[in-house]
LONU-97488 format. One line per 5 residues: for each residue x, y, z of N, C-alpha, C. Coordinates in steps of 0.05 Angstrom, whole numbers, plus 5000, padded with zeros to 4 digits. Layout:
REM residues N
X/Y/Z/X/Y/Z/X/Y/Z ~ ...
END
This chain:
REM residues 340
6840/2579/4757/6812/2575/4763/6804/2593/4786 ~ 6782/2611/4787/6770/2616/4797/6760/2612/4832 ~ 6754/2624/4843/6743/2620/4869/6717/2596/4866 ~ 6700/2620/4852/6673/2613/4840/6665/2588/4826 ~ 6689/2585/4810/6690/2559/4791/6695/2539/4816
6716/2540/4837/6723/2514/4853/6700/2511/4863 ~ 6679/2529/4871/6657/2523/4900/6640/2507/4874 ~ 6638/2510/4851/6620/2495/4840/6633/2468/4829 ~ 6653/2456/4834/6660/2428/4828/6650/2409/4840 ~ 6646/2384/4829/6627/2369/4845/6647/2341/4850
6678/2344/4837/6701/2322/4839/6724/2332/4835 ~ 6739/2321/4849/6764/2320/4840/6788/2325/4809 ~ 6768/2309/4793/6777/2309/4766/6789/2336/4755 ~ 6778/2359/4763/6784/2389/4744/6804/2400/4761 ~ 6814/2394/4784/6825/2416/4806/6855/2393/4808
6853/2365/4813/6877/2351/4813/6886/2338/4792 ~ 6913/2328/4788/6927/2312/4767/6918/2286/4777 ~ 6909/2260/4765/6920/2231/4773/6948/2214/4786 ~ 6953/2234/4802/6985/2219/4811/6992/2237/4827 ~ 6987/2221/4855/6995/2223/4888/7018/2254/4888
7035/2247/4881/7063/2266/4886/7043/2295/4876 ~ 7037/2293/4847/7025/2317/4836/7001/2335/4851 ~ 6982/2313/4865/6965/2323/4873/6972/2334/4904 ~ 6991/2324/4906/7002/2340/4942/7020/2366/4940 ~ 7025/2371/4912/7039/2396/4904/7019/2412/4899
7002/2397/4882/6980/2430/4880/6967/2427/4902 ~ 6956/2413/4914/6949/2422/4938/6955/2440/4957 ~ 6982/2441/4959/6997/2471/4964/7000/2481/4953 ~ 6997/2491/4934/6999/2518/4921/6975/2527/4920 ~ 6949/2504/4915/6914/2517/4928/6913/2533/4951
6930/2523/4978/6931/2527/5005/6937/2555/5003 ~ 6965/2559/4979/6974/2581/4989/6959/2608/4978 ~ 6944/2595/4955/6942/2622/4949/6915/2633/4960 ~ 6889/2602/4975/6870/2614/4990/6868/2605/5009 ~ 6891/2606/5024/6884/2604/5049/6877/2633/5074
6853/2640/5075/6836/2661/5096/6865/2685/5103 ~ 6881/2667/5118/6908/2686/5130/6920/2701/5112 ~ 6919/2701/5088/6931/2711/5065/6910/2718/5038 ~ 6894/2712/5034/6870/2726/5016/6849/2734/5027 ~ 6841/2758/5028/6818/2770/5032/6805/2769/5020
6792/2755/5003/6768/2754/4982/6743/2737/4996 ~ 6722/2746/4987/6700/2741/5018/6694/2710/5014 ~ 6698/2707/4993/6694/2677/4993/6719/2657/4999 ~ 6751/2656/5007/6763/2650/5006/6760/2627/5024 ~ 6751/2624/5051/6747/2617/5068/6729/2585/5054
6706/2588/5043/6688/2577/5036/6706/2559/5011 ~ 6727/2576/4998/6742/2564/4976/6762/2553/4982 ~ 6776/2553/5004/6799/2548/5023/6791/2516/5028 ~ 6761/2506/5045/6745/2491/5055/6748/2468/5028 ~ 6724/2487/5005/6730/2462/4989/6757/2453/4981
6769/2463/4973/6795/2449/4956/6801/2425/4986 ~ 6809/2434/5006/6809/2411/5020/6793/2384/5017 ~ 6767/2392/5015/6749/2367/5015/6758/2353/4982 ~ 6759/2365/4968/6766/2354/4938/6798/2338/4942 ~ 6819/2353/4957/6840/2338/4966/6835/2311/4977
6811/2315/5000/6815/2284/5012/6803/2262/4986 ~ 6782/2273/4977/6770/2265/4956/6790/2250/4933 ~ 6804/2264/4927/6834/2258/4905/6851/2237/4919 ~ 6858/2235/4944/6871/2214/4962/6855/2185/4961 ~ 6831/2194/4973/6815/2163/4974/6818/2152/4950
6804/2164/4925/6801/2159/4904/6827/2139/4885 ~ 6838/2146/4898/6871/2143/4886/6870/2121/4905 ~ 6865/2114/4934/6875/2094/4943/6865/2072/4933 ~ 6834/2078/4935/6818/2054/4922/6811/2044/4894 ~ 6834/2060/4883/6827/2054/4841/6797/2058/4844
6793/2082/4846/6764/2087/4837/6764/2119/4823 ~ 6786/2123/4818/6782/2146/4798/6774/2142/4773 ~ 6765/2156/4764/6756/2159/4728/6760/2184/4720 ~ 6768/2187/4706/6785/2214/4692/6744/2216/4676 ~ 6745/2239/4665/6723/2251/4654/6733/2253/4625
6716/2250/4610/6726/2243/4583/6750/2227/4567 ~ 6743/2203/4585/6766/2179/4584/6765/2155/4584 ~ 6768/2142/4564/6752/2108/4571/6782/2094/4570 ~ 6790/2073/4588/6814/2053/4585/6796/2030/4573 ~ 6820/2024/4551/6808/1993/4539/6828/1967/4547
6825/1942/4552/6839/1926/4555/6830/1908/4534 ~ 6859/1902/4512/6856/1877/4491/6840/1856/4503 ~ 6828/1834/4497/6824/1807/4506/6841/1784/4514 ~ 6863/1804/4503/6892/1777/4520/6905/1794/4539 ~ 6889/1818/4541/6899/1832/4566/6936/1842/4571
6946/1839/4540/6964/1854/4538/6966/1884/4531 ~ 6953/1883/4523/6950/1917/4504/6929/1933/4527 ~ 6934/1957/4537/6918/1973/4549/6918/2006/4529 ~ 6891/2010/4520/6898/2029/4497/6877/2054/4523 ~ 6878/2075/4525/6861/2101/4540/6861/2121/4515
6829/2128/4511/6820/2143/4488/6812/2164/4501 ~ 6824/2191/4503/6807/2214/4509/6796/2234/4492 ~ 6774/2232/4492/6756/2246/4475/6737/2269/4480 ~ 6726/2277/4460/6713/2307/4465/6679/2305/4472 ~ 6671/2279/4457/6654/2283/4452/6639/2254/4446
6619/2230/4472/6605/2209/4458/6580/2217/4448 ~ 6577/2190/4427/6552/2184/4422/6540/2167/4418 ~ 6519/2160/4425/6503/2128/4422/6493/2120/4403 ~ 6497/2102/4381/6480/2094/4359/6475/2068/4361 ~ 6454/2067/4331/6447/2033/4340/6465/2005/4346
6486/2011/4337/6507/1990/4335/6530/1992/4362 ~ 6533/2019/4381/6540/2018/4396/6547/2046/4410 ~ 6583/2056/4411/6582/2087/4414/6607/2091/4410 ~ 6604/2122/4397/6622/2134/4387/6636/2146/4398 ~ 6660/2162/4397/6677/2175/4418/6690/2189/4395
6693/2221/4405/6704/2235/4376/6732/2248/4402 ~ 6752/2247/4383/6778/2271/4389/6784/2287/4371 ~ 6805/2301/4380/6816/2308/4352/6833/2298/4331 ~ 6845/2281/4339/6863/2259/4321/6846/2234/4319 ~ 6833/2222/4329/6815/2198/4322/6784/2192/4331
6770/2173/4306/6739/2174/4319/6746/2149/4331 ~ 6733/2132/4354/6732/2107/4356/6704/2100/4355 ~ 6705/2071/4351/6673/2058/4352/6679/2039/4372 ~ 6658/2032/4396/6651/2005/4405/6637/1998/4408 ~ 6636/1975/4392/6609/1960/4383/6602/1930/4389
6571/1929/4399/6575/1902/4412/6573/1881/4390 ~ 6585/1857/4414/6595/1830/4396/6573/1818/4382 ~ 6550/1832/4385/6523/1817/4369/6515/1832/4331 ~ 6533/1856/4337/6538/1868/4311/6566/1854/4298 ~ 6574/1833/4306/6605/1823/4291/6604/1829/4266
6577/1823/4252/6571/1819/4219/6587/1856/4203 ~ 6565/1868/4221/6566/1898/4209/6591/1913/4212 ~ 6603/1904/4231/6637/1908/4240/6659/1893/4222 ~ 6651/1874/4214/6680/1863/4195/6664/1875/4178 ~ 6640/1887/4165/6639/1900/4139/6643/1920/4142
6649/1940/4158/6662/1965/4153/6687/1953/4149 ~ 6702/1938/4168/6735/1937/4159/6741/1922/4129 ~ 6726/1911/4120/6722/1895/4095/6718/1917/4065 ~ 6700/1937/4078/6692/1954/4056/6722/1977/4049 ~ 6730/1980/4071/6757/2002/4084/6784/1986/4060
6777/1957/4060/6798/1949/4049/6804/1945/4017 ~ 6774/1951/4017/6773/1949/3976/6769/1980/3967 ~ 6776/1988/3988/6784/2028/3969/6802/2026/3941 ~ 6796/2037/3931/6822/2031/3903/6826/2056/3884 ~ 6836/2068/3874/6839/2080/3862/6849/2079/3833
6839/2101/3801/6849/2098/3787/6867/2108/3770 ~ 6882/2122/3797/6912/2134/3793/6914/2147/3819 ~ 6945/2159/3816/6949/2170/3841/6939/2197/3844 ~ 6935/2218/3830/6919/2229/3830/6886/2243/3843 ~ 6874/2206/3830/6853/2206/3853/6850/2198/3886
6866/2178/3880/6882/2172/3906/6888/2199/3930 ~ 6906/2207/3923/6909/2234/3935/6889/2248/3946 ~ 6879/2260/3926/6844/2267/3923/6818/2258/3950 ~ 6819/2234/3939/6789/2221/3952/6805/2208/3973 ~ 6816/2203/3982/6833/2185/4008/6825/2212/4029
6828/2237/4037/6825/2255/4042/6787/2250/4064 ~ 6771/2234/4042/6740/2243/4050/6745/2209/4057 ~ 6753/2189/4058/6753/2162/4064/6777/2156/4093 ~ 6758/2133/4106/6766/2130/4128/6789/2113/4138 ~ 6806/2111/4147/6840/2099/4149/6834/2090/4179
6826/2061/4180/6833/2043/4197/6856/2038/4215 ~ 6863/2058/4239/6899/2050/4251/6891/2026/4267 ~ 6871/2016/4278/6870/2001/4298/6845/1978/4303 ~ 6838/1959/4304/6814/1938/4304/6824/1921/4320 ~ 6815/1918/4340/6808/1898/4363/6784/1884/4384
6788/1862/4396/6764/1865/4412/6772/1864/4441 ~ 6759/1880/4455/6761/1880/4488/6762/1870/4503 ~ 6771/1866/4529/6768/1838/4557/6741/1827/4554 ~ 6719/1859/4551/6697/1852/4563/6679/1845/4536 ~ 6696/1838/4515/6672/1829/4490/6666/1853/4471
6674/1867/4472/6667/1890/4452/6685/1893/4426 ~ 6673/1902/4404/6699/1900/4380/6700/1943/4384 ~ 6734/1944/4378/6733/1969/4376/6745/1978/4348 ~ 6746/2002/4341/6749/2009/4314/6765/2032/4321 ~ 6793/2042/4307/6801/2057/4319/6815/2078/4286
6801/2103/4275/6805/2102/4253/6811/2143/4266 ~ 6833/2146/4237/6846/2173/4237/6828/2194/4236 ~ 6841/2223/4244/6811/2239/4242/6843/2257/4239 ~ 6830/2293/4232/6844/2308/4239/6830/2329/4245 ~ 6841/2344/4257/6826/2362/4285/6804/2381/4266
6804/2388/4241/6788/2408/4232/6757/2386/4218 ~ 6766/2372/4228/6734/2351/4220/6726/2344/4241 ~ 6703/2355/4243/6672/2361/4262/6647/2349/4248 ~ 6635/2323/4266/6621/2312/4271/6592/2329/4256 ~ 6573/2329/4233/6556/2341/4224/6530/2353/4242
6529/2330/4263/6508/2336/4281/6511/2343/4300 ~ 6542/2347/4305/6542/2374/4331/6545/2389/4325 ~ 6548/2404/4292/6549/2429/4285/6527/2436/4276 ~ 6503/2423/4267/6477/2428/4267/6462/2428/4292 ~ 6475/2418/4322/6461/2419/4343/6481/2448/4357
6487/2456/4338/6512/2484/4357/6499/2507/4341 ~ 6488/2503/4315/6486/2519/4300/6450/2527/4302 ~ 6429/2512/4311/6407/2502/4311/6401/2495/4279 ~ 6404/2523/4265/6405/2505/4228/6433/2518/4213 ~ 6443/2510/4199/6464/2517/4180/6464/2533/4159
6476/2556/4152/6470/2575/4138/6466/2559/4110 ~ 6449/2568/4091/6447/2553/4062/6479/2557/4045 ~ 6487/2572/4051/6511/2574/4035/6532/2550/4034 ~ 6539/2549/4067/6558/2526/4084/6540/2510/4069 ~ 6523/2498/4071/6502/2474/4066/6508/2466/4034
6507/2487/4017/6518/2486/4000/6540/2468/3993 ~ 6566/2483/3997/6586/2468/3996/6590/2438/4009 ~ 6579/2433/4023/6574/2415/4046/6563/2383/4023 ~ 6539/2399/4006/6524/2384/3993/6544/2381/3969 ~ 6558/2405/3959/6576/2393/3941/6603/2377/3939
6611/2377/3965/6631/2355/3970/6619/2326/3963 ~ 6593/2322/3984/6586/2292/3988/6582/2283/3955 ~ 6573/2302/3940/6569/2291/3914/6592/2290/3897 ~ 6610/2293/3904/6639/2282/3894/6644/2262/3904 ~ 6637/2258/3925/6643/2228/3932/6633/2205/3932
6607/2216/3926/6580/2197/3922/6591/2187/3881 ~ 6601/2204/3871/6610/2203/3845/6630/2176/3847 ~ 6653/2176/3868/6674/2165/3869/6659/2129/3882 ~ 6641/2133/3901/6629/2107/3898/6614/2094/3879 ~ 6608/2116/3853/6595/2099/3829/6615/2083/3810
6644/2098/3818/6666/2088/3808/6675/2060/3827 ~ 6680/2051/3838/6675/2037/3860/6655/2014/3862 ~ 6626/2022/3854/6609/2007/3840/6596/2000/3880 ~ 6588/2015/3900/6584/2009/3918/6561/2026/3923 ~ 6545/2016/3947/6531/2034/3961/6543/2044/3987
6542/2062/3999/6546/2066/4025/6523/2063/4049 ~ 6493/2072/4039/6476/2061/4053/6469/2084/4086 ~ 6497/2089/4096/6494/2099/4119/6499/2135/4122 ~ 6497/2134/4100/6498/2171/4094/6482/2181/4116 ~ 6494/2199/4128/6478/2219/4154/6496/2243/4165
6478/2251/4181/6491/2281/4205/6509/2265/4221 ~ 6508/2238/4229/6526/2219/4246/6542/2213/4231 ~ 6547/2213/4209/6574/2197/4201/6589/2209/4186 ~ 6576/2237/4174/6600/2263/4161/6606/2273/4176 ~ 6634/2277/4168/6646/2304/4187/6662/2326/4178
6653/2349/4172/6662/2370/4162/6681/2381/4170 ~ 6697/2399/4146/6717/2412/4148/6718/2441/4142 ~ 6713/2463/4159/6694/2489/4158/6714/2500/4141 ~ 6747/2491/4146/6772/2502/4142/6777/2502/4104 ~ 6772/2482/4099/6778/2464/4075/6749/2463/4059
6730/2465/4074/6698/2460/4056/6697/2433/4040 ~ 6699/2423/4059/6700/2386/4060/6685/2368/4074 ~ 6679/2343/4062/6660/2324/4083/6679/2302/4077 ~ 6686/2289/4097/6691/2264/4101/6681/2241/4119 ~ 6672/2223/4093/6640/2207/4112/6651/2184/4122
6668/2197/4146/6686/2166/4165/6661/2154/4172 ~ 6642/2147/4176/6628/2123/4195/6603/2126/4174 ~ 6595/2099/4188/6565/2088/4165/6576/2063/4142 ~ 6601/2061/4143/6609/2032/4133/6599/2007/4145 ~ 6584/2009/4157/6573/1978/4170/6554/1971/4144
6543/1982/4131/6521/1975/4116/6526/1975/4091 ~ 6553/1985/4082/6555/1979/4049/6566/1960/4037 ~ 6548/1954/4017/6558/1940/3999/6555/1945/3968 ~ 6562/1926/3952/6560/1939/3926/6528/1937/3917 ~ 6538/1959/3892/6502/1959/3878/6489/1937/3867
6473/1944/3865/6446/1923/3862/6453/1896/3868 ~ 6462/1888/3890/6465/1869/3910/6445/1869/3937 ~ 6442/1852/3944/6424/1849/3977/6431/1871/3991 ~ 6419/1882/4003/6426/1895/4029/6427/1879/4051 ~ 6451/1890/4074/6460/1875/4092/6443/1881/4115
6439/1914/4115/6425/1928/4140/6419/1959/4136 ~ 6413/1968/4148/6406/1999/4150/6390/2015/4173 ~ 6404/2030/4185/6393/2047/4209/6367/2054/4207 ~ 6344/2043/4221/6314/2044/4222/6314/2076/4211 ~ 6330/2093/4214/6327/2130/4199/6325/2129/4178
6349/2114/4168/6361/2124/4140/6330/2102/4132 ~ 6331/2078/4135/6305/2060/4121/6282/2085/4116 ~ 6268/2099/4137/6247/2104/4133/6246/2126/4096 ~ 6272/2137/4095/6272/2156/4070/6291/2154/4040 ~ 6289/2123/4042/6304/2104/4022/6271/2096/3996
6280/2100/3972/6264/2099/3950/6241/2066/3961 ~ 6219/2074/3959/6201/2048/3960/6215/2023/3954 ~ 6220/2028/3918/6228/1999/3907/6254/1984/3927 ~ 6270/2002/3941/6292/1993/3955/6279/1980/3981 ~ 6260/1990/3988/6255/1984/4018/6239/1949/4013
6228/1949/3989/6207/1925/3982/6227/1912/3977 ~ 6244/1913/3957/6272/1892/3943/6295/1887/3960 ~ 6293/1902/3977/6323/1897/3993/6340/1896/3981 ~ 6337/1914/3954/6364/1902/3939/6377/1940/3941 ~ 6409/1945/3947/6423/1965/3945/6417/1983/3922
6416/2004/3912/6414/2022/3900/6428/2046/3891 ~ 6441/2059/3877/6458/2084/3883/6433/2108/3886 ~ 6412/2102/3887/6384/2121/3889/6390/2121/3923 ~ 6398/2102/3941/6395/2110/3971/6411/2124/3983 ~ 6438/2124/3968/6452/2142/3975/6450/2177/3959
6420/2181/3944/6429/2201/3930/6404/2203/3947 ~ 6384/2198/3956/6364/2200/3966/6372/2210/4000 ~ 6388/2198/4008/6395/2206/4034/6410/2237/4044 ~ 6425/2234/4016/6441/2267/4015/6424/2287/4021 ~ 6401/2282/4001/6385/2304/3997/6376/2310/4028
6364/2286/4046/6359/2294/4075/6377/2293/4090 ~ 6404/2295/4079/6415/2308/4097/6418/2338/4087 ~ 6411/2348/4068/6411/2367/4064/6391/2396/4074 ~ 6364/2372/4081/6342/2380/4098/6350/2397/4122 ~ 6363/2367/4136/6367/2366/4169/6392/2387/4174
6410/2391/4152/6430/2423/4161/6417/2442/4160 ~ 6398/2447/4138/6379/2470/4148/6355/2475/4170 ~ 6357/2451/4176/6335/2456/4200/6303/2439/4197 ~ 6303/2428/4173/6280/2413/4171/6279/2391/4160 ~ 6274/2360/4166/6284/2336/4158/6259/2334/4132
6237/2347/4133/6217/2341/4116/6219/2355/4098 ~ 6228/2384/4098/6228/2399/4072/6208/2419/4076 ~ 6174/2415/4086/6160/2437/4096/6168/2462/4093 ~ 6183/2466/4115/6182/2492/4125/6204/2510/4110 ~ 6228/2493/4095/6236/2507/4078/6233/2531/4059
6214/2524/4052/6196/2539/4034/6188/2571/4032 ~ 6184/2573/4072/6182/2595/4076/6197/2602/4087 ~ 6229/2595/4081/6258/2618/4091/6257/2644/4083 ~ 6270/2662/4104/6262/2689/4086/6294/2691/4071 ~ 6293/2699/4037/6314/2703/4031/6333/2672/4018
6303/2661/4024/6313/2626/4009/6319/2628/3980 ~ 6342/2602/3987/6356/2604/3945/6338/2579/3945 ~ 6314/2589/3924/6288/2575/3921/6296/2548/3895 ~ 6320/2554/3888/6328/2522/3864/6342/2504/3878 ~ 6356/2505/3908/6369/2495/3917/6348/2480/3943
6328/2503/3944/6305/2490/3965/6294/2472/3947 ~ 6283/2478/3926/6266/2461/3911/6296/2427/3904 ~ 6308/2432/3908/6326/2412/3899/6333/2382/3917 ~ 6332/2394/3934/6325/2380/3969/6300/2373/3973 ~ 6285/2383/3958/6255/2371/3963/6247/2350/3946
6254/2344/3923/6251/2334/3899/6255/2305/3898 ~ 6256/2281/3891/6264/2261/3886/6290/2265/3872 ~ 6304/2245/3876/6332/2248/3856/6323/2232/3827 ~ 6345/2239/3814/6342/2230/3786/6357/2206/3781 ~ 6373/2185/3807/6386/2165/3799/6409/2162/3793
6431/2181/3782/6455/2186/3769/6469/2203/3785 ~ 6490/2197/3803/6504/2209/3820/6524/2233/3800 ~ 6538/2219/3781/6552/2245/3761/6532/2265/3754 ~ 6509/2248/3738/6499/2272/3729/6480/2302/3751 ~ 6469/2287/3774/6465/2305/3785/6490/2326/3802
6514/2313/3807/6526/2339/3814/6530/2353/3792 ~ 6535/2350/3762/6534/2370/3743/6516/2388/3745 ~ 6497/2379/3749/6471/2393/3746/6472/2412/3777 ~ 6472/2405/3794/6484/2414/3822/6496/2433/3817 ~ 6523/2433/3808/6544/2446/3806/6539/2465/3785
6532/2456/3762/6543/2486/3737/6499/2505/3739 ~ 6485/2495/3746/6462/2510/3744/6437/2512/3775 ~ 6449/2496/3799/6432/2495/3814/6452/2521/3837 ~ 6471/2517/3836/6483/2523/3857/6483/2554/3845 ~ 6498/2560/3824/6484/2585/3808/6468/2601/3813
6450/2583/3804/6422/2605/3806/6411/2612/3839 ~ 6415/2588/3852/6415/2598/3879/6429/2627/3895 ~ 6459/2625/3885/6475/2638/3902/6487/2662/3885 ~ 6489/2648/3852/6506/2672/3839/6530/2658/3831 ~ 6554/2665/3825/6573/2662/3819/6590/2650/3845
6602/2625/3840/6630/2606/3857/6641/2625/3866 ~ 6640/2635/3904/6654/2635/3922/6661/2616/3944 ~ 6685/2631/3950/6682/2617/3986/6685/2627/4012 ~ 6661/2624/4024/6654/2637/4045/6662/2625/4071 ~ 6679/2639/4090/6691/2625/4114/6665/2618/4128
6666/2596/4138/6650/2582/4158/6668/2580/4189 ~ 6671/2609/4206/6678/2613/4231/6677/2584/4249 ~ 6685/2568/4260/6687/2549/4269/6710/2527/4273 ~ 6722/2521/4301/6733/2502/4303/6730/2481/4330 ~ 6742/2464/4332/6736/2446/4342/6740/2449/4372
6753/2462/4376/6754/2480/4409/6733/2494/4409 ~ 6724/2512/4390/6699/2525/4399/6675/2506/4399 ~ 6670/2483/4381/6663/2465/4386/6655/2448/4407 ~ 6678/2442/4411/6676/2419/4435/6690/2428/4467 ~ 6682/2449/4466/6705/2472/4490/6690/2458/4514
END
């Protein structure tokens, strides 16, 4: 680290370890390498100063259990046996509570007034099924694997489900990207509709399709839609719930009947299909320069109801005429450059 970088720290956290012995070692070796008598660099003096003050800083902190590591939450079970510490790259706040992304796991904590929508994600997680090993293999890949469910000292249920490092969160790569090239978008759109296929098999809705709850694989040209299980259930059954978003662009008849649909999850794709390019409405699409105008028009359109049949249609004539002939185009990106 830098001269420059220390004068701009505002804690302890980036310059010391959590543990006394460690932090009195680097503290000498800070000493030695800027201390005035021995570096001439014009700022040393000024850099010399802080690391001290961040030392005493690291001492108190430590005496009084009042450290907090920065991108770190400790959890305590409710019987106060289990102490689990999640460090992560990246929260986020949704209606049901907040997310925490790593590279090996997403977690959820969600408050105890959502109990309902929390045993239905772990409920829905548990009737995955497959009709061979095959697909199994396959679709297990884009579905979410439950390692951990508990609730906290302080009342919270947590959710503690597998990830692996090349799956990135949809809406920090559309907030990194400002819009997503149509191509990526592309493939992006043709994963979810394989899997939107595999819930008609399944006979379910998912309901919570979004930029929050896919998470892509730039490596593999994959979506796996870990989160948004709070809200599914099977088709043309009641609906349980739905994120005031996803409600506002769910087919009329669904919003009046409250009854599930496989139209809301084909309806939702499409805006998410919007929102990677840059426009949730479709508008301004129109006038991309260099737009694949069957694939714009396709995102704009109402769906046709039939999850198989529109990725066929997707796949052997929309994607086509858009782009040309099935390649695959690296999508530069990983989760360090990401979340660096």
């Amino acid at each position: 680290m830098n001269g420059h970088t220390i004068l701009k720290l505002s804690s302890p956290f980036s310059l010391f370890s959590k543990d006394l012995s460690l932090i009195n070692k680097e503290y000498r070796d800070l000493v030695k390498e800027w201390h005035p008598d021995h570096n001439k660099d014009l700022i040393a003096n000024d850099v010399f100063s802080k690391i001290g003050s961040l030392y005493n800083q690291a001492k108190e902190m430590l005496s009084k259990g009042t450290w907090v590591t920065p991108n770190e939450v400790k959890v305590i079970d409710k019987n106060g046996k289990s102490e689990y510490v999640i460090r992560y790259k990246k929260k986020h706040n949704f209606e049901l509570g907040d997310m925490y992304i790593s590279d090996t796991i997403l977690a959820y904590k969600i408050d105890d007034k959502f109990a309902k929508f929390y045993n239905n994600f772990i409920d829905n997680v548990k009737c995955f099924h497959f009709a061979n090993k095959k697909m199994e293999k396959e679709m297990s890949k884009y579905l979410p694997l439950i390692i951990k469910s508990f609730k906290s000292s302080d009342g919270y249920l947590w959710l503690i489900i597998s990830k692996t490092k090349d799956l990135l969160l949809l809406d920090d790569v559309i907030d990194h990207y400002g819009k997503i090239d149509p191509k990526h978008v592309a493939w992006i759109i043709s994963s979810l509709y394989n899997t939107l296929c595999y819930f008609k098999y399944l006979g379910i809705v998912h309901s919570g399709l979004s930029t929050k709850t896919c998470f892509i694989s730039p490596e593999h040209h994959s979506v796996a839609i870990l989160g948004g299980w709070w809200y599914s259930v099977p088709e043309e059954s009641k609906m349980i719930g739905i994120s005031s978003n996803n409600f506002k662009y769910i087919p009329n008849k669904c919003k009046d009947s409250k009854e599930s649909s496989c139209k809301i999850d084909l309806e939702l794709l499409r805006l998410l299909g919007r929102q990677s390019l840059g426009d949730t409405t479709g508008v301004s699409l129109r006038s991309l320069k260099n737009r694949p105008k069957p694939m714009i028009n396709w995102l704009i359109y109402p769906n046709k109801g039939s999850a198989i049949d529109e990725y066929k249609e997707w796949y052997n004539s929309i994607l086509t005429n858009s782009f040309g002939p099935h390649k695959f185009i690296k999508m530069n990106l990983t989760s360090d450059m990401l979340y660096n």
